[in-house]
C-alpha positions in Angstrom: 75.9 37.5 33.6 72.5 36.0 33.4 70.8 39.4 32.8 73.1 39.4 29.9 72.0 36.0 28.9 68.2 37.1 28.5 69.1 40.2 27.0 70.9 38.3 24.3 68.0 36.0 23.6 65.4 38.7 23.3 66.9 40.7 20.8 66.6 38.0 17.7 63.1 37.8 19.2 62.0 41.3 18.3 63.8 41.2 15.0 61.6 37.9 14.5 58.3 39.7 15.3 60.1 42.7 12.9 60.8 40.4 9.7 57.3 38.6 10.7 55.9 41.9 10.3 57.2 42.6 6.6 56.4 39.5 5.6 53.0 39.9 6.5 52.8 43.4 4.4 55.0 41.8 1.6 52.7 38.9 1.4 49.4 41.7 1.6 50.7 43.3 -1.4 51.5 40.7 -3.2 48.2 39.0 -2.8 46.9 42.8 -3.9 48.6 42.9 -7.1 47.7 39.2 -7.4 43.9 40.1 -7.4 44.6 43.2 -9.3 46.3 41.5 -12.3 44.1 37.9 -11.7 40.7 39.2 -11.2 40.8 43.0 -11.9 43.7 43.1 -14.9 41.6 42.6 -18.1 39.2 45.2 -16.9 42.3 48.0 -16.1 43.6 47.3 -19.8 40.5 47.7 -21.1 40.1 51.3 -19.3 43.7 51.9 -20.9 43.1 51.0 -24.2 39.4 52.8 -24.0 38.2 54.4 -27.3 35.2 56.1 -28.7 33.7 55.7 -32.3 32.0 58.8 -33.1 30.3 58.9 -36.6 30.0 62.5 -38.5 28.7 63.4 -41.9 30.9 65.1 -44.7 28.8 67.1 -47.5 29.0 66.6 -51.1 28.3 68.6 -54.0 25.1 69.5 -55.2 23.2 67.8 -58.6 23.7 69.1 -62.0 21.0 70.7 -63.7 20.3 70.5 -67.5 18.0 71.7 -70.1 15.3 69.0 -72.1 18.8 69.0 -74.7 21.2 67.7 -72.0 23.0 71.0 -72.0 24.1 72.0 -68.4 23.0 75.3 -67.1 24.2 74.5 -63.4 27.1 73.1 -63.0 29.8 72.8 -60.2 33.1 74.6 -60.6 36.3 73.0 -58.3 37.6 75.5 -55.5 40.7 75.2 -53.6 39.5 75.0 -50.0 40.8 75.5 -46.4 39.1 73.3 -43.6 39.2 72.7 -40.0 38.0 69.4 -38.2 38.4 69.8 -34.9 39.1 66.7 -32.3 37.1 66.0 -29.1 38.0 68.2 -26.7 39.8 70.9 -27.9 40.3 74.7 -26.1 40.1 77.7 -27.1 43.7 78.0 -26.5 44.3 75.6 -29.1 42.2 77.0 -31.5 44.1 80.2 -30.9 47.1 78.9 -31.8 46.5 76.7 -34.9 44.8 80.7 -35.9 48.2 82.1 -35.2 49.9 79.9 -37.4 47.4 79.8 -40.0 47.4 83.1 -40.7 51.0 83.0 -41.6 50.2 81.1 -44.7 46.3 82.5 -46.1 44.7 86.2 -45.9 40.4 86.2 -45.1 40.5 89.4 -47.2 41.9 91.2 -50.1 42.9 95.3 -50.2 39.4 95.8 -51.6 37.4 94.4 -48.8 39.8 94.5 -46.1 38.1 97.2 -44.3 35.0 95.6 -44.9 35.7 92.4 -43.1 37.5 94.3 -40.2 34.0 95.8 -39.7 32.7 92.1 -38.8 35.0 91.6 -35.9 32.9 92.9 -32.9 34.0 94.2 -29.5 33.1 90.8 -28.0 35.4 88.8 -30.7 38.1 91.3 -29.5 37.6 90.6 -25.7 37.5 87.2 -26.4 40.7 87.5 -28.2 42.6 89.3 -25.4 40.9 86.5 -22.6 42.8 84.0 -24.3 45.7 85.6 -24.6 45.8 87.4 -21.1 44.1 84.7 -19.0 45.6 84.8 -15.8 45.4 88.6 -15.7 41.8 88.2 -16.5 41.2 86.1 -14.0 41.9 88.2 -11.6 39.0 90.9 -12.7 36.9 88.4 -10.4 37.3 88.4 -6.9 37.5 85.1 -5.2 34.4 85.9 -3.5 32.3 86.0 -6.9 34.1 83.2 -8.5 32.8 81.0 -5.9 29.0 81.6 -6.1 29.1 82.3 -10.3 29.1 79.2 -12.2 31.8 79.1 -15.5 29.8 80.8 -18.0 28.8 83.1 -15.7 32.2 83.7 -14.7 33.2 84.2 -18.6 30.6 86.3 -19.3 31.3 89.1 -16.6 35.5 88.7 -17.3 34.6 90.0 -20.8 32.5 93.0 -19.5 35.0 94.2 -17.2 37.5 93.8 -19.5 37.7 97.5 -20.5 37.9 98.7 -24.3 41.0 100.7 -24.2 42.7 97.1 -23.7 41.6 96.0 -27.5 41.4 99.2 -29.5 45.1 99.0 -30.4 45.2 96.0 -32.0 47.5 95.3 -34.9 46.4 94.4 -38.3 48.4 90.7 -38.0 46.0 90.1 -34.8 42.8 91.1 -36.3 43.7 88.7 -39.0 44.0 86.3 -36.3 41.0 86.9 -35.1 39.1 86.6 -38.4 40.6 83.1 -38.9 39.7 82.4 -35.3 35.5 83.3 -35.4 36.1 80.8 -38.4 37.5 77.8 -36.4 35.4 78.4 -33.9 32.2 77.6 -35.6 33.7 74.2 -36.4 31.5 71.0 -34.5 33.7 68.2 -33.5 34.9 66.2 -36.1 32.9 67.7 -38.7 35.1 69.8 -41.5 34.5 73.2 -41.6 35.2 75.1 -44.5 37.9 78.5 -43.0 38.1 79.9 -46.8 36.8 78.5 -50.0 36.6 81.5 -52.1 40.0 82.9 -54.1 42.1 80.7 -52.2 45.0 80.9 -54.4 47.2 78.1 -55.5 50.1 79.7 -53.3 47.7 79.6 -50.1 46.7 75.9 -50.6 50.4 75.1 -51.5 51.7 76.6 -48.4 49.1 75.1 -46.1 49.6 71.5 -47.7 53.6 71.8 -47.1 52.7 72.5 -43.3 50.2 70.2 -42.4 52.0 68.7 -39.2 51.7 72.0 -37.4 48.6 72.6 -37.9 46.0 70.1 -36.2 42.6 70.0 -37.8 43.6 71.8 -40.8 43.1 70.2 -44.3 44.1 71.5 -47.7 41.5 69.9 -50.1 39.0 71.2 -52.8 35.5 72.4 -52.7 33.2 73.4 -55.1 30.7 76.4 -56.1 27.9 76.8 -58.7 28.8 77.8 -61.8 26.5 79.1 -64.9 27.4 78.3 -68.3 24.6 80.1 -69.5 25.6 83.2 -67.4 21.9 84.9 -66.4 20.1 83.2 -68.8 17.2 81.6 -67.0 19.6 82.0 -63.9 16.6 83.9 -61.6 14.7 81.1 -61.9 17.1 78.6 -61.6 17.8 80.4 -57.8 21.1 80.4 -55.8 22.2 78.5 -52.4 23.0 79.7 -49.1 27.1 80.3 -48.5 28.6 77.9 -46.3 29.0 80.9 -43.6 25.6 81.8 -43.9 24.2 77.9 -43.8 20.8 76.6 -43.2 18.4 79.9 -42.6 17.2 80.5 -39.6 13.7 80.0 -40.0 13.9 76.5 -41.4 16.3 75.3 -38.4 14.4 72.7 -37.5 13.3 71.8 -40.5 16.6 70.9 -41.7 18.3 69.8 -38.5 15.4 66.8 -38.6 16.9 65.8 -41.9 20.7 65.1 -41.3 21.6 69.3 -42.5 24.6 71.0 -39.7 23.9 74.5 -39.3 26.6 75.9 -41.9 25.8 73.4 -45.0 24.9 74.8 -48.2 21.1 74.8 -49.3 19.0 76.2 -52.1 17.4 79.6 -50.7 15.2 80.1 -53.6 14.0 78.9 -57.3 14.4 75.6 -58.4 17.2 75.0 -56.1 15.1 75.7 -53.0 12.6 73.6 -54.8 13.9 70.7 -55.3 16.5 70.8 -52.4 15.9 67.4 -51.7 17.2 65.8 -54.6 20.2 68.1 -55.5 21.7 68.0 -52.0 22.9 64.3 -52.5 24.1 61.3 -49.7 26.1 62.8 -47.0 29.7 60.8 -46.5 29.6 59.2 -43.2 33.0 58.8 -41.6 33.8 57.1 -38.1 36.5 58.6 -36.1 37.9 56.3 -33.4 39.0 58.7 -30.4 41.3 57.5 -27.2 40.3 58.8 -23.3 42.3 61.7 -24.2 40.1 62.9 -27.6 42.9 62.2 -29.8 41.8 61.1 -33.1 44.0 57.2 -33.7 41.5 56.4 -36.3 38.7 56.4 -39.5 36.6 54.3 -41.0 34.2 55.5 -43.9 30.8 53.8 -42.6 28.3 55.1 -45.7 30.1 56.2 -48.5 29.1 60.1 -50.1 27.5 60.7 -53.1 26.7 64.1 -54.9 23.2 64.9 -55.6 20.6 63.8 -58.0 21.1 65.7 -61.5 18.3 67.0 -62.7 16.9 67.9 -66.3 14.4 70.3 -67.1 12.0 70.7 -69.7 13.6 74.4 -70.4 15.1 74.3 -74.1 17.8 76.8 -73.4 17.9 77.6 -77.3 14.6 78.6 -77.5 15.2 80.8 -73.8 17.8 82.2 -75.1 16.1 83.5 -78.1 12.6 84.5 -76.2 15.1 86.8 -73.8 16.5 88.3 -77.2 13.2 88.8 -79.0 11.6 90.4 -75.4 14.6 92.6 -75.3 14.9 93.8 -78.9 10.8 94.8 -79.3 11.3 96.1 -76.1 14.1 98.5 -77.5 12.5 99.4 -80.4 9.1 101.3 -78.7 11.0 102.7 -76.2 13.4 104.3 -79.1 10.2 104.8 -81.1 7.9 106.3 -78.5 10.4 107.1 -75.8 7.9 109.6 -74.2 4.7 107.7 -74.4 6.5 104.4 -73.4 8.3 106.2 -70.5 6.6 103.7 -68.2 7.5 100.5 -70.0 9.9 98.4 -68.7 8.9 95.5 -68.6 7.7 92.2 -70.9 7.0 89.1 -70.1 6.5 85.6 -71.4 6.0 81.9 -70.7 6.1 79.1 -73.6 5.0 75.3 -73.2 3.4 72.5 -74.4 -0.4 72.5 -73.4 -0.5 68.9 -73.5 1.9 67.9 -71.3 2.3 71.1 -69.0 6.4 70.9 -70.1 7.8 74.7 -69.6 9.6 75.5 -72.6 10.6 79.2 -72.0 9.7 81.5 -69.1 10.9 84.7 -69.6 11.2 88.4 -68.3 13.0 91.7 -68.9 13.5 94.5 -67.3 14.7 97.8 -68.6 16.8 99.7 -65.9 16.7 103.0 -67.5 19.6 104.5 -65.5 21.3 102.3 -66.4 19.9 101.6 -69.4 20.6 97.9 -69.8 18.0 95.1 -69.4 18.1 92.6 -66.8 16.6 89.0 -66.8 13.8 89.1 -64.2 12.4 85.9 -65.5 10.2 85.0 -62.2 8.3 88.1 -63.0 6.2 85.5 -65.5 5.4 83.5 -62.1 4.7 86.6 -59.6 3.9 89.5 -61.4 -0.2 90.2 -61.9 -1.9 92.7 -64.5 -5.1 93.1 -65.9 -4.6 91.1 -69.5 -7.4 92.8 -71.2 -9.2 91.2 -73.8 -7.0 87.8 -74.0 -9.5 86.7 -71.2 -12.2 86.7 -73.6 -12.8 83.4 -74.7 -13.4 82.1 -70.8 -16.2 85.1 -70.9 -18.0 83.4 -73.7 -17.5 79.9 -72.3 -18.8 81.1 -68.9 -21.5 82.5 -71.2 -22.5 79.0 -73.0 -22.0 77.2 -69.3 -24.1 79.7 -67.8 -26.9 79.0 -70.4 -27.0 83.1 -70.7 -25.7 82.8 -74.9 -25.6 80.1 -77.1 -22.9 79.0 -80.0 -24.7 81.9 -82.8 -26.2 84.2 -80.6 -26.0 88.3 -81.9 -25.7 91.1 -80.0 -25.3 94.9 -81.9 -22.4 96.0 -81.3 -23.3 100.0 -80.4 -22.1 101.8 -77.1 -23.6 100.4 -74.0 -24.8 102.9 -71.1 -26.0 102.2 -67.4 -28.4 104.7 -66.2 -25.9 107.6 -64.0 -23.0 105.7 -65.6 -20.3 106.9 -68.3 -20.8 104.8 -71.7 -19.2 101.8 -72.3 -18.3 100.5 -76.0 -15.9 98.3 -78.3 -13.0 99.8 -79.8 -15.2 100.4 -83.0 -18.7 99.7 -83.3 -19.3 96.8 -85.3 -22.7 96.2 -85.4 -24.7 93.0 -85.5 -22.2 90.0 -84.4 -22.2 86.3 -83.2 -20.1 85.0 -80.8 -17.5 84.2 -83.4 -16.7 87.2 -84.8 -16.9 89.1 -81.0 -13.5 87.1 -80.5 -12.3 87.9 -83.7 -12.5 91.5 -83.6 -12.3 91.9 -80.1 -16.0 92.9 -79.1 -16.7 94.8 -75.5 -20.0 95.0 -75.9 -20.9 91.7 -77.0 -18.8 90.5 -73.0 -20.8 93.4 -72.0 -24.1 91.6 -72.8 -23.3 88.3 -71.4 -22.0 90.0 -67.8 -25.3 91.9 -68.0 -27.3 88.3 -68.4 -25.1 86.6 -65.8 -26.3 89.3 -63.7 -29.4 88.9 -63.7 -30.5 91.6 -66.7 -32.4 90.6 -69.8 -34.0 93.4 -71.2 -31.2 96.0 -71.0 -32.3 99.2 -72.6 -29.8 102.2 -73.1 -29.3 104.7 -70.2 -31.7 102.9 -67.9 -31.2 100.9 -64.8 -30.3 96.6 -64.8 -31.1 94.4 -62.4 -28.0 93.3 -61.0 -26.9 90.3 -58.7 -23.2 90.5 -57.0 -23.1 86.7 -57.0 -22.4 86.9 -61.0 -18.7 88.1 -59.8 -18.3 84.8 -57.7 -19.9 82.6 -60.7 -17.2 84.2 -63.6 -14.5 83.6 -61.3 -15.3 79.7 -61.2 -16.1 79.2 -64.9 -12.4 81.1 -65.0 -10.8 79.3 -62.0 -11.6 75.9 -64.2 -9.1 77.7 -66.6 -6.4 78.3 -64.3 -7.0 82.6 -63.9 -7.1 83.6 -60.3 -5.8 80.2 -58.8 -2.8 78.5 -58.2 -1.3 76.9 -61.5 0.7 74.1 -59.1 3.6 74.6 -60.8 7.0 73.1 -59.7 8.2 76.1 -57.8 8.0 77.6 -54.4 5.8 80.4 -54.7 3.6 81.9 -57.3 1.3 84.6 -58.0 -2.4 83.7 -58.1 -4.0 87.7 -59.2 -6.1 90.1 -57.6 -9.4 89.7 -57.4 -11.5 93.5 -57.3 -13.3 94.3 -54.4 -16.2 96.5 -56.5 -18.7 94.4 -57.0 -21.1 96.7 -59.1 -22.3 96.1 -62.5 -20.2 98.4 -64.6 -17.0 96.5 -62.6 -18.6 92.7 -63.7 -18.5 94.3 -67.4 -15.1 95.6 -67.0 -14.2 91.5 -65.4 -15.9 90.5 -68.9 -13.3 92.1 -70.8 -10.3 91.5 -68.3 -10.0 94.8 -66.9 -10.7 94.4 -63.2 -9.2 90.6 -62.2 -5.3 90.6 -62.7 -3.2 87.5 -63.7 0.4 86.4 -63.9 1.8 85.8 -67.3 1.7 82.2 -66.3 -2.2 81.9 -65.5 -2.8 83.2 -68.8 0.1 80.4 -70.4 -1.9 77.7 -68.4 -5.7 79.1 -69.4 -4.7 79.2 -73.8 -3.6 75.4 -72.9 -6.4 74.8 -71.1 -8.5 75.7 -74.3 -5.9 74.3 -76.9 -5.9 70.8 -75.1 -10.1 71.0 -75.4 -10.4 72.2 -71.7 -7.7 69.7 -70.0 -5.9 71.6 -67.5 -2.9 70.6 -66.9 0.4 71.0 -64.2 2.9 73.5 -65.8 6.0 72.0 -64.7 9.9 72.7 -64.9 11.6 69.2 -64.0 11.3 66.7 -66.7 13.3 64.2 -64.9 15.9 63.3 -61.7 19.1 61.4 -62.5 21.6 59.2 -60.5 24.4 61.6 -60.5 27.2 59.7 -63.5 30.7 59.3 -62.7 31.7 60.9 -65.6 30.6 64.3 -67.2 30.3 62.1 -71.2 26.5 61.0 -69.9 23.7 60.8 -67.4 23.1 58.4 -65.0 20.4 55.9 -65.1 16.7 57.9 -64.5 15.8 57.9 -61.1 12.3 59.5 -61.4 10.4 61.5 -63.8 7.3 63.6 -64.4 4.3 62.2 -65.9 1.5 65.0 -67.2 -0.7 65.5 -64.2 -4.0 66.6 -65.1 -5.5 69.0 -62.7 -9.4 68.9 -64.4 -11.2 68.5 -67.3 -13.8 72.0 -67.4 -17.0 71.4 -67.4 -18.3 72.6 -70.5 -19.3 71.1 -73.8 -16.6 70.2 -76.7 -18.7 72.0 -79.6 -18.7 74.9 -76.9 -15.0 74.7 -76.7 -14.6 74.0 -80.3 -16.4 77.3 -80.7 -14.1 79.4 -79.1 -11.4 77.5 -80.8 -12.2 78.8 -83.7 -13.3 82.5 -83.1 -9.1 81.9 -81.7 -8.0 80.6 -85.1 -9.8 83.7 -86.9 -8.2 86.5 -85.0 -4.9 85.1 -85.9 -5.5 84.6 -89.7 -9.0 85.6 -90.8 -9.1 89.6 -92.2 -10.4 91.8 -89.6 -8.7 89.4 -86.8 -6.5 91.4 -84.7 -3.6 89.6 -85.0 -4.1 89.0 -88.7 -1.5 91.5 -89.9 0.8 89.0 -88.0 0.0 85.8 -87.8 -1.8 85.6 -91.7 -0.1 82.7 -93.9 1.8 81.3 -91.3 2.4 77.7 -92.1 2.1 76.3 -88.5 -1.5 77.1 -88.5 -1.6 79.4 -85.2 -4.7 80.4 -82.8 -5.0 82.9 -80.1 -6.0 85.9 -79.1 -5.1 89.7 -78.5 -5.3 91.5 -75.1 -5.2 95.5 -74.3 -6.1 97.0 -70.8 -6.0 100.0 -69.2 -3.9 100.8 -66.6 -2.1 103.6 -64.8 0.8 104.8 -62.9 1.3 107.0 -60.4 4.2 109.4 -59.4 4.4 111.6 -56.4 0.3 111.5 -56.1 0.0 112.0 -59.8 -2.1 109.7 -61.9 -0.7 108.6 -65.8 -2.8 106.5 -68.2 -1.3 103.4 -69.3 -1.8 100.1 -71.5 -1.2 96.6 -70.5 -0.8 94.8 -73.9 -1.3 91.0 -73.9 -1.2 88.0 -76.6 -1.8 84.3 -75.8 -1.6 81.6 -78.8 -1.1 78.2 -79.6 0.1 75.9 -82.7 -0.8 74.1 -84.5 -4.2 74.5 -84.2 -5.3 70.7 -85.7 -2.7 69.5 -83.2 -1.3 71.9 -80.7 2.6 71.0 -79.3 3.5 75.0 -78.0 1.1 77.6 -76.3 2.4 81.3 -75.0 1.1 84.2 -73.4 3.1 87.3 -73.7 2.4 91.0 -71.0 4.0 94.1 -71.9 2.8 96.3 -68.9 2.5 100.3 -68.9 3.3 100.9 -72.6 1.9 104.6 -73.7 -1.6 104.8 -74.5 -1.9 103.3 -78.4 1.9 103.5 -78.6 2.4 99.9 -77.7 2.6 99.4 -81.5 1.2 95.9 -81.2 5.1 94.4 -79.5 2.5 91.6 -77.7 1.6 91.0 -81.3 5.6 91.2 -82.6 7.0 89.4 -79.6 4.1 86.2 -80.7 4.7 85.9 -83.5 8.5 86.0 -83.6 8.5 83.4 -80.5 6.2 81.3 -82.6 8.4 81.3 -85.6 11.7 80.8 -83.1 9.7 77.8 -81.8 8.9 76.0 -85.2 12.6 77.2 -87.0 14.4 75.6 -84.1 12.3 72.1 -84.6 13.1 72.1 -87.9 16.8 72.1 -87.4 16.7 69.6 -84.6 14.7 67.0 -87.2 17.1 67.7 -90.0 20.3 67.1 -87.4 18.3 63.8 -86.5 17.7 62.6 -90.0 21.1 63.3 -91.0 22.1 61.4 -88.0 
């Protein structure tokens, strides 16, 4: 009985040291959660409620561009557009499958190019394809051996080689459709919109992809926009083109742009004016901030810097008078190839740049080209810019400058115009003899041999005599092409545009070759040089900037008026030449009399004009060659200014390769009709101003 005693009294005992046991673990925990929600609590929510503001940049459409009238010549035309803005984080898989839907609702072809685009898909895009949508079977095409010592990419990259060709040759037309709209989503960045189709979207597309929104993440119906030409190729290959969105920044200019805000697939100008002046068109980024949760899910935006398009910009062009230069190049063009069509076989090109010599404005640049097989002309208008021919006898008038600055002739000096011979050399001679002549008349009939005489001086000879040897100095050809250089021939013009032509220079340097430089048949020049050299002699020997932009404007918010200015272009002076007013007075007016003196070579044309016109006529030989074969040719130049008392326009016109004296003077024809398109048009805009 007392055994039973004590066992009864140790029981509650152990149940004691039990309870006092869990009390002890209760009161552990409970002091746990204690410091968890006391101390640690604020910290936990704040891991829960964790987000990340991420800021990306949206594009915005490019400037406008308009002529010195206000006319637009580049606009931007609204597209219905298809983009994808993928959230932080997402796979492949995903990306798969928002492709799967999409391409139940838009095509990435039509019939006509459908073959065409399949060509784009590679092998790789197909393997990729197939890993996605076989991955467990392509994991096992590595054993577990290699899976262990290759890191993922590795791993990724040797799955797709083993995955053998047979297994994506039999794809379906709905899969490689897939596939196309895939390559697209996958060049999306995170958060940044990437444009999947922007081109012939059609209005059934965008409204089936707006009604289904929800199930597809990322994707956004909106608009975009593309450059559009209400002058259709007028001016158009000067005005240059962008890059497509799929083609993007190029290559070479990475890091050029990537230092200055551009993604890899935004729009920029790849050449002319839009390459040029890139900067201003491309406009202020948008700036949004996406607020993303732990798990990459977007749960918010802000717009931090608010987009605006590019600058607009205005040009000195007067589209009018471009418009009518193309036409007049095109019909004098058409009429000696129908006249001559044998002889002018070669001619297929004429050129011509108009502007004002005092402020360097670019009124006109033009070119066309005959495509005889097809026998339409194209506008080639940065021919004027890059092109480079021997002008011939427009150069003249910086020879006999070069002669007074050289000290070799002075304003009156004669020289007999009779056929001019280097001992063991073929003669040389005008295209008449004239006789007896001063400086004055040599322009004015176009004298040879009176340049003749003042190369042979600059050289170093004083006493020529017929058929006997000259002294001679090479250093006369370096000395000519600085007096000319001061003019603008053979250097750069530093106009507004990213590349030019600056000539060849010959590499001959014997006597007969300094004559032929004397009469502009050994030196060749862009129809531009020869624009910026009349100028340069029209503005009493300023040289100034030829320029294209007039002006930048804050883009408008609506399409009835420009913006406020934002910059514009002052004349910028490049140098005065160093020679002597009366000198260049002198050459002024040897100009003025080959335009309207008898016996002037332009006379015929320019005679009783009322805008009192100056310049000078330019023919040079040249030649092609065919298969080895060698054909004489005729480069036929004209460059010209008005009004002579007070000059506002200067040209300078190339026809290239006509037949040999079966140009029939279209340098001469093209002038003057640009000349009178210049002054018509100027009357009708002050009689529309008066009347307004």
């Amino acid at each position: 009985m007392g055994k039973r005693k004590k066992k009864k009294r140790q029981l509650p005992f152990r149940l004691n040291i039990l309870f006092f046991v869990v009390f002890l673990l209760f009161a552990g925990l409970i002091f746990q959660l204690g410091v968890v929600q006391i101390l640690n609590g604020q910290s936990f929510q704040e891991e829960i409620d964790r987000t990340i503001q991420e800021t990306t940049k949206q594009p915005v459409p490019r400037g406008k561009i308009y002529d010195r009238n206000h006319q637009v010549i580049v606009d931007n035309k609204p597209l219905y557009s298809i983009t994808y803005t993928p959230a932080k984080g997402v796979q492949a898989e995903e990306r798969l499958e928002v492709a799967e839907k999409l391409s139940k609702y838009i095509s990435m072809y039509d019939d006509e190019d459908k073959k065409k685009k399949f060509k784009t898909i590679t092998l790789r895009d197909k393997k990729e394809y197939w890993y996605v949508k076989h991955e467990e079977e392509a994991e096992q095409l590595l054993s577990e051996e290699e899976a262990a010592e290759m890191d993922p990419a590795d791993q990724y990259q040797t799955i797709l080689e083993r995955i053998k060709k047979e297994d994506v040759t039999d794809l379906t037309e709905d899969q490689l459709k897939v596939i196309l709209i895939k390559k697209e989503l996958d060049k999306a960045q995170t958060l940044t919109p990437h444009i999947v189709k922007n081109e012939g979207v059609t209005s059934e597309e965008y409204a089936k992809v707006a009604e289904h929104l929800s199930e597809l993440p990322g994707i956004n119906a909106s608009t975009d926009w593309d450059r559009s030409y209400p002058y259709k190729d007028t001016f158009k290959s000067l005005l240059g083109s962008i890059t497509s969105q799929q083609e993007g920044i190029p290559a070479d200019k990475e890091t050029y742009y990537m230092t200055r805000g551009y993604t890899r697939n935004d729009r920029v100008g790849r050449s002319g004016l839009e390459e040029q002046y890139e900067s201003l068109l491309r406009g202020r980024k948008e700036q949004v901030e996406y607020t993303t949760n732990k798990d990459g899910e977007v749960v918010g935006s802000n717009v931090v810097v608010k987009g605006e398009r590019g600058k607009d910009l205005v040009l000195s062009i007067d589209m009018e008078l471009q418009k009518q230069v193309d036409k007049i190049l095109r019909e004098e063009m058409e009429k000696i190839i129908s006249k001559y069509p044998y002889d002018n076989r070669f001619a297929n090109d004429a050129l011509a740049v108009v502007m004002n010599p005092k402020t360097g404005e670019l009124l006109a640049v033009s070119g066309q080209h005959y495509d005889r097989k097809k026998g339409k002309f194209r506008n080639v208008a940065y021919q004027a810019l890059y092109d480079q021919y021997r002008p011939g006898s427009a150069v003249k008038g910086a020879t006999v400058l070069s002669g007074y600055q050289s000290g070799v002739i002075s304003p009156g000096t004669v020289f007999n115009d009779t056929p001019v011979k280097i001992k063991g050399t073929p003669p040389k001679s005008s295209w008449k003899t004239m006789g007896p002549i001063n400086d004055i008349d040599a322009l004015r009939m176009s004298s040879n041999v009176y340049m003749f005489n003042i190369a042979m001086r600059m050289g170093g000879e004083f006493n020529y005599q017929y058929n006997h040897s000259i002294n001679f100095n090479p250093a006369a050809f370096q000395q000519i092409r600085n007096y000319f250089g001061e003019f603008g021939l053979g250097v750069s013009t530093g106009v507004d545009f990213p590349h030019e032509g600056t000539g060849y220079k010959g590499t001959e340097l014997q006597a007969g070759k300094l004559m032929d430089f004397a009469i502009g048949q050994f030196d060749t020049y862009t129809t531009l040089q020869l624009a910026q050299y009349v100028s340069t002699i029209a503005n009493d020997g300023l040289r100034v900037r030829p320029h294209f932009l007039k002006e930048a404007r804050e883009p408008s918010a609506t399409d009835e008026q420009l913006g406020p200015i934002f910059d514009s272009v002052t004349t910028n002076v490049l140098n005065q030449i160093e020679m002597k007013p009366e000198h260049i007075s002198r050459v002024q007016e040897g100009f003025r009399r080959v335009y309207q003196s008898p016996g002037g070579t332009a006379y015929s044309e320019f005679s009783g004009k009322d805008y009192n016109p100056a310049g000078k006529t330019g023919t040079a030989e040249n030649e092609v060659y065919i298969d080895g074969k060698k054909y004489d040719t005729e480069n036929n130049s004209l460059i010209g200014y008005a009004p002579f008392d007070n000059p506002e326009v200067a040209m300078a016109v190339i026809v290239p390769d006509t037949g040999v004296s079966k140009g029939d003077h279209a340098n001469n024809k093209i002038g003057e009709r640009i000349l009178d398109a210049y002054f018509d048009l100027k009357k009708q805009s002050d009689s529309k101003e008066s009347e307004e």
